[in-house]
Backbone as a printed PyTorch tensor [residue, N CA C, xyz], in Angstrom:
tensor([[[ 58.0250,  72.4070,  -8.5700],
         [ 59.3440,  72.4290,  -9.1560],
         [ 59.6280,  73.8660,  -9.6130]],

        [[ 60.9750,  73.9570,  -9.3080],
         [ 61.2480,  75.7760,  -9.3340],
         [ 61.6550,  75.8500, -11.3740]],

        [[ 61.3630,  76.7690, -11.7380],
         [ 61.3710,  76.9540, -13.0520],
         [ 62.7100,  76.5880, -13.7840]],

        [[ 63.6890,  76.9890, -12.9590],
         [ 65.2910,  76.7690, -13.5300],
         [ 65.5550,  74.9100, -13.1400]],

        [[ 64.9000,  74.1700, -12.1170],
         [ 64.8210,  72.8990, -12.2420],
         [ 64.1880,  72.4840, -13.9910]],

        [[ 63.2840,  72.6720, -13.6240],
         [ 62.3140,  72.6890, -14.8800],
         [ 63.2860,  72.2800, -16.0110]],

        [[ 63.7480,  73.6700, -16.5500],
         [ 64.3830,  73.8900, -17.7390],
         [ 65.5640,  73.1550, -17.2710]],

        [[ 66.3090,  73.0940, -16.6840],
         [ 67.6310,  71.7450, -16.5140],
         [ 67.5730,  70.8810, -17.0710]],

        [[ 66.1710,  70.4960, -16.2620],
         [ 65.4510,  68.7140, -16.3470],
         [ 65.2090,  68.5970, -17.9750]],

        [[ 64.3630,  69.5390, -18.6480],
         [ 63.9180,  69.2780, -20.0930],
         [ 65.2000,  69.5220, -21.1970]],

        [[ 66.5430,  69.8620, -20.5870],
         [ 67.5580,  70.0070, -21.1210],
         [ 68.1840,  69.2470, -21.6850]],

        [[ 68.2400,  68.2550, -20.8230],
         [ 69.0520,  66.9270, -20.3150],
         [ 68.1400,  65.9420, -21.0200]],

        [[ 66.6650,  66.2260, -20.9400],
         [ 66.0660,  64.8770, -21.7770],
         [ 66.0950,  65.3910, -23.1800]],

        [[ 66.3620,  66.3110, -23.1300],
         [ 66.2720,  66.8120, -24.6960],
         [ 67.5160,  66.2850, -25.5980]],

        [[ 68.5690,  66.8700, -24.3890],
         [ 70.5450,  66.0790, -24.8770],
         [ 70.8530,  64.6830, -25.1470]],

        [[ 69.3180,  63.7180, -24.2550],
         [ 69.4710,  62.1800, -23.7540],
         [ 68.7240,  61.6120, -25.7790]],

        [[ 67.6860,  62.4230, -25.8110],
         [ 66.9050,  62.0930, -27.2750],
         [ 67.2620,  62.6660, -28.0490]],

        [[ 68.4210,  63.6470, -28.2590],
         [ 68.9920,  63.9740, -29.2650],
         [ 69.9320,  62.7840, -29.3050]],

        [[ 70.7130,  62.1130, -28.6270],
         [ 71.6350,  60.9780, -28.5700],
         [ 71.1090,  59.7150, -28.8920]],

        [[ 69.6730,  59.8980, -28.6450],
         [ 69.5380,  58.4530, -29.0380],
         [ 68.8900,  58.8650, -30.3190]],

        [[ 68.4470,  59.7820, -31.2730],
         [ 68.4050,  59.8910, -32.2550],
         [ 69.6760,  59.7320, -33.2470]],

        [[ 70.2930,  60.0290, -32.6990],
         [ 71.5030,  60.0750, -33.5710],
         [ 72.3150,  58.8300, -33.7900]],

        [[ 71.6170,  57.9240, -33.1950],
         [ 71.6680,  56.5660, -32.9770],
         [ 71.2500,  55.7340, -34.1860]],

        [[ 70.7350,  56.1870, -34.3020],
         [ 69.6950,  55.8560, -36.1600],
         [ 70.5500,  56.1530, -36.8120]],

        [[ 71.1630,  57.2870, -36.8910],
         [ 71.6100,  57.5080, -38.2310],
         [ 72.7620,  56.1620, -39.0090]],

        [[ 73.3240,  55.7800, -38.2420],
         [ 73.8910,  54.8760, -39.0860],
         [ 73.0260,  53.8200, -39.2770]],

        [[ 72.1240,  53.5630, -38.7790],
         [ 70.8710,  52.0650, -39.5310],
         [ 70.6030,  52.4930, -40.9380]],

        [[ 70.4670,  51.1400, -41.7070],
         [ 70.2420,  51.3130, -42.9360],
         [ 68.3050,  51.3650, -43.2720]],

        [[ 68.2980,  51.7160, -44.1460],
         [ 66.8300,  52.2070, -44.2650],
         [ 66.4330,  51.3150, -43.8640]],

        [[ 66.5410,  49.6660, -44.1760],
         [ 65.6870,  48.6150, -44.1120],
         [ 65.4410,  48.5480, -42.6220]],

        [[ 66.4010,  48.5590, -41.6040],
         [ 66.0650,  48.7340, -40.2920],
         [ 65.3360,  49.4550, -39.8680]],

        [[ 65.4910,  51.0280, -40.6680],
         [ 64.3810,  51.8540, -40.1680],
         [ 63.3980,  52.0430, -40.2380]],

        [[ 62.5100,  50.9060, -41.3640],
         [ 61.3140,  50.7710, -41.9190],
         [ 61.1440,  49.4570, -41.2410]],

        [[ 61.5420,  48.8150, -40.8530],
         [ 61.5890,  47.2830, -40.1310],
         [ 60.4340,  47.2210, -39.0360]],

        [[ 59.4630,  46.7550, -38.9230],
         [ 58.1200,  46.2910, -37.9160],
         [ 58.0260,  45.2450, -37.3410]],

        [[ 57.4160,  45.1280, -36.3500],
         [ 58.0900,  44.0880, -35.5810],
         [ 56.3020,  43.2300, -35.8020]],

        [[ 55.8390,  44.2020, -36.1740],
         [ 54.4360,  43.1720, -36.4120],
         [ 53.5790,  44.4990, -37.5400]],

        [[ 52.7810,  43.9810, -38.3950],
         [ 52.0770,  44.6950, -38.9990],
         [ 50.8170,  45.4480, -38.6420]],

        [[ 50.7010,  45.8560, -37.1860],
         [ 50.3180,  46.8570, -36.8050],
         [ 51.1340,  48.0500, -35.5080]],

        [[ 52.3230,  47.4080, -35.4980],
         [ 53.2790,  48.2720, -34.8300],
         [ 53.9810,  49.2610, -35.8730]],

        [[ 54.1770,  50.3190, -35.4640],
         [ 55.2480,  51.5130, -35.8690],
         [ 56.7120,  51.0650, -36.2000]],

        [[ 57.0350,  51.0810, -37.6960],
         [ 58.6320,  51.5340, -37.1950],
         [ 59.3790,  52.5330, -36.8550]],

        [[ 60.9020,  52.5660, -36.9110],
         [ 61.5500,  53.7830, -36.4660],
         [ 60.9980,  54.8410, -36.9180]],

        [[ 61.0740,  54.8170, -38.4910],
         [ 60.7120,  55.9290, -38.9460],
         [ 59.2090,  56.4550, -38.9350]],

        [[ 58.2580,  55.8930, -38.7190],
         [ 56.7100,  55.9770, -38.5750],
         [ 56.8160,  56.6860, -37.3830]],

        [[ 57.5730,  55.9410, -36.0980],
         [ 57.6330,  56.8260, -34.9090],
         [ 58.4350,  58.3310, -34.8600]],

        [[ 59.1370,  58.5980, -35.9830],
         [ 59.9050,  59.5610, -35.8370],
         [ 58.9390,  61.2930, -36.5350]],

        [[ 58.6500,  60.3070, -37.5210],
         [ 57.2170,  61.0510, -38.5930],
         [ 56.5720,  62.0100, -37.7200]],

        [[ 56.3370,  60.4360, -36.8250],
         [ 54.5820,  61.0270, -35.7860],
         [ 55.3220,  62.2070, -35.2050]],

        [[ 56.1380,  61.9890, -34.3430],
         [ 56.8330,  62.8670, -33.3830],
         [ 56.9740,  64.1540, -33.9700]],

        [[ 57.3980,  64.0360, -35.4730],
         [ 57.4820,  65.2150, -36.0730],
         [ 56.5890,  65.9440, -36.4020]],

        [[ 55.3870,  65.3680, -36.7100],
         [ 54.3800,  66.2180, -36.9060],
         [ 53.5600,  66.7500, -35.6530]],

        [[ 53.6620,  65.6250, -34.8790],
         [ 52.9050,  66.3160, -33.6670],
         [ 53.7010,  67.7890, -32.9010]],

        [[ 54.9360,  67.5270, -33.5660],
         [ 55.8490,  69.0050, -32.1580],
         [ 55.2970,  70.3160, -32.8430]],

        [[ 54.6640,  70.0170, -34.1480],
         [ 54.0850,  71.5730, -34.1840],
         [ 53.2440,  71.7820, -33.8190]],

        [[ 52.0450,  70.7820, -33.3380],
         [ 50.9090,  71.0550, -32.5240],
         [ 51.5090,  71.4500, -30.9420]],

        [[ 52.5570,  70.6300, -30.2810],
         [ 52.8330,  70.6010, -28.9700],
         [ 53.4860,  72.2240, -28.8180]],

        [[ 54.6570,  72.1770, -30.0010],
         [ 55.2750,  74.2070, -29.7120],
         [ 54.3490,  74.6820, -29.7010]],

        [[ 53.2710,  74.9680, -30.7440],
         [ 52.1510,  76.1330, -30.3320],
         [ 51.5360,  76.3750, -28.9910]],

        [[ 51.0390,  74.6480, -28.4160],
         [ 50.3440,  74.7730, -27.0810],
         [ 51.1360,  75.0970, -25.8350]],

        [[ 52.5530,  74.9890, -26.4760],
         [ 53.5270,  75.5800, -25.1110],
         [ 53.8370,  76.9660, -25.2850]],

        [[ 53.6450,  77.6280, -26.0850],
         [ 54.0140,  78.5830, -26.6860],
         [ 52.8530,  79.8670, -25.9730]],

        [[ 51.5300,  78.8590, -26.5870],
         [ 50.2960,  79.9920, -25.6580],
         [ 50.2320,  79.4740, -24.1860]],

        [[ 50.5740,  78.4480, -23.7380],
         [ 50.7770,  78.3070, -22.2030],
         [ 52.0710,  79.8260, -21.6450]],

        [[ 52.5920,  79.5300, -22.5240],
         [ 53.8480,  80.5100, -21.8340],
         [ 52.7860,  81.7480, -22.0260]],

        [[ 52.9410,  82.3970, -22.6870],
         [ 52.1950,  83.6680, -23.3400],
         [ 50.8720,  83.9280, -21.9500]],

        [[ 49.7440,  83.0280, -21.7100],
         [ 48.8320,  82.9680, -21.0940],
         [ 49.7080,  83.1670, -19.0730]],

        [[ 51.0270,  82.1100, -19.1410],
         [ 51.4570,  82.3470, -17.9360],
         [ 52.1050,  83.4410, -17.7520]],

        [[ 53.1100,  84.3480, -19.2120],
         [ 53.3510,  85.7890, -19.0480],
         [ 51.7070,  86.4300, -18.4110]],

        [[ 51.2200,  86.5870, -19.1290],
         [ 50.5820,  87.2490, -19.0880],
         [ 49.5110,  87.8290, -17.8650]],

        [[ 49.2980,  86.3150, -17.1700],
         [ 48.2570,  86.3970, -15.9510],
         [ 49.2250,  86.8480, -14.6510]],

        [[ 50.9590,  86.4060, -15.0360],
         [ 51.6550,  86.6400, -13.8620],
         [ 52.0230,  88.5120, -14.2320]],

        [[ 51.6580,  89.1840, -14.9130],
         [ 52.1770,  90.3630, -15.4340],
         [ 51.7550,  91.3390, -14.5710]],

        [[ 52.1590,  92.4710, -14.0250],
         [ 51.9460,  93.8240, -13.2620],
         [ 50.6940,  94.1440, -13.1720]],

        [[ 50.4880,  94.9350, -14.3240],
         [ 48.9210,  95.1860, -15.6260],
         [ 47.6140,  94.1550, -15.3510]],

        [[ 48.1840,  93.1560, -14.6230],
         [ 46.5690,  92.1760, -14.8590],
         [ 46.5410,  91.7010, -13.4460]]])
């Protein structure tokens, strides 16, 4: 996949989960804490996770990029 596909593609899912986030916002807390069994996630448990994990995921994309500057660079 050519790089400008790439970035299109992650554009568009990015525009698709920003929309369905924003989807929540009018649920009232009780919905968003709502489990469908007491070892499933609710909204907000799933939203948490997501949140904490994207600072592990930016960094590792961050030195992927950096590592792919770098090996594709003139100099190396």
């Amino acid at each position: 996949m050519k790089s400008n596909d790439l970035l299109n593609k992650l554009h568009k899912d990015v525009l698709a989960i920003i929309g369905t986030a924003k989807e929540f916002e009018t649920l009232p807390e009780s919905d968003l804490n709502w489990k469908e069994h007491p070892k499933k996630w609710s909204i907000l448990e799933c939203l948490e996770h997501l949140n904490r994990y994207s600072d592990y995921y930016h960094l590792e994309i961050k030195k992927a990029i950096v590592r792919t500057t770098m090996a594709s660079s003139p100099t190396h």
